[in-house]
N, C-alpha and C positions, 0 to 999 in steps of 0.2 A: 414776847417781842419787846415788852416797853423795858424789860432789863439789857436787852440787847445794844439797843437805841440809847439810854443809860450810860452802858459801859464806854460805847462809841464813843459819845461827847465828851466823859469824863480822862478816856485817852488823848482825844484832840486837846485839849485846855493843859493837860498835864507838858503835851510835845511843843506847845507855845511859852508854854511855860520854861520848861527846858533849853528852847531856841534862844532865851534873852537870856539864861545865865551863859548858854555860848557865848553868843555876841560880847556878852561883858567881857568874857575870859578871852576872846579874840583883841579885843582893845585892850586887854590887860597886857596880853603879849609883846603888844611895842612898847608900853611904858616899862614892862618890867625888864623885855631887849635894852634901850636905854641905859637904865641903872646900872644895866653889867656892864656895858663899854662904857660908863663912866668912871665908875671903879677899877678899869684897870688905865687909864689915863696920871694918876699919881705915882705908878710905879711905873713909866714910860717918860713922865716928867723926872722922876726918880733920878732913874737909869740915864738919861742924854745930860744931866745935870752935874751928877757928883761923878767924882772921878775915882769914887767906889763903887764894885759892883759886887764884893765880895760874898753879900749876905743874899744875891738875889741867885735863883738858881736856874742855871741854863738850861738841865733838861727838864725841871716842870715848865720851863715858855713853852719849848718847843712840844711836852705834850699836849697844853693846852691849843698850841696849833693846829696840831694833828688832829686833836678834838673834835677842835674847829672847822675843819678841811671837811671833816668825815660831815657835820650835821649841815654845812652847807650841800654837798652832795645828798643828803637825807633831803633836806627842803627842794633843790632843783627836782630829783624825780617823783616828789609827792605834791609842787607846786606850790608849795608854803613860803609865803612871799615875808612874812615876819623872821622865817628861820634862816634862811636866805640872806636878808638884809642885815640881819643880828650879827650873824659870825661873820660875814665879808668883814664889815667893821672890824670885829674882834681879831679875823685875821690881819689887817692891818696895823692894829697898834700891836699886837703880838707879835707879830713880825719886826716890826720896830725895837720893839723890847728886844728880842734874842740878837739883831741886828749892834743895837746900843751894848749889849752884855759883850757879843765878840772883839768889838772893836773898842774897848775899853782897857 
């Protein structure tokens, strides 16, 4: 029995254990959401700025949209509120971008 009793606690300590490297990776999620709509913010300045578009290309924007359309769709039916918030973003200046590309 005392192996039993043993094992029990050494699984509970293990799953508290585990729960804070989530947590971490959960708060990693919006800083590292972030960083990806910050990086594409230069080439949206890019694009609305120069009265080149030559080098940028219209259909990876628009895959990257599309991308994007789909994981905000993944985050509404699974309730993932970091994945949600990341690509709305993303859909916005991307949208911006292909928008900038057309009309240039």
């Amino acid at each position: 029995m005392h192996e039993v009793l043993h094992h029990v606690i050494k699984r509970s300590q293990a799953k508290r254990n585990t729960s804070h490297i989530i947590n971490l990776i959960d708060r990693m999620a919006y800083i590292m959401g972030a960083i990806t709509v910050l990086v594409n913010i230069p080439q949206l300045i890019s694009v609305w700025t120069s009265p080149d578009t030559q080098g940028v290309s219209l259909i990876s924007w628009i895959g990257f949209s599309l991308g994007s359309l789909f994981w905000i769709a993944y985050g509404v039916l699974h309730k993932e509120k970091p994945i949600i918030a990341i690509n709305t973003a993303l859909v916005m200046i991307q949208g911006l971008i292909v928008v900038g590309i057309l009309t240039r």
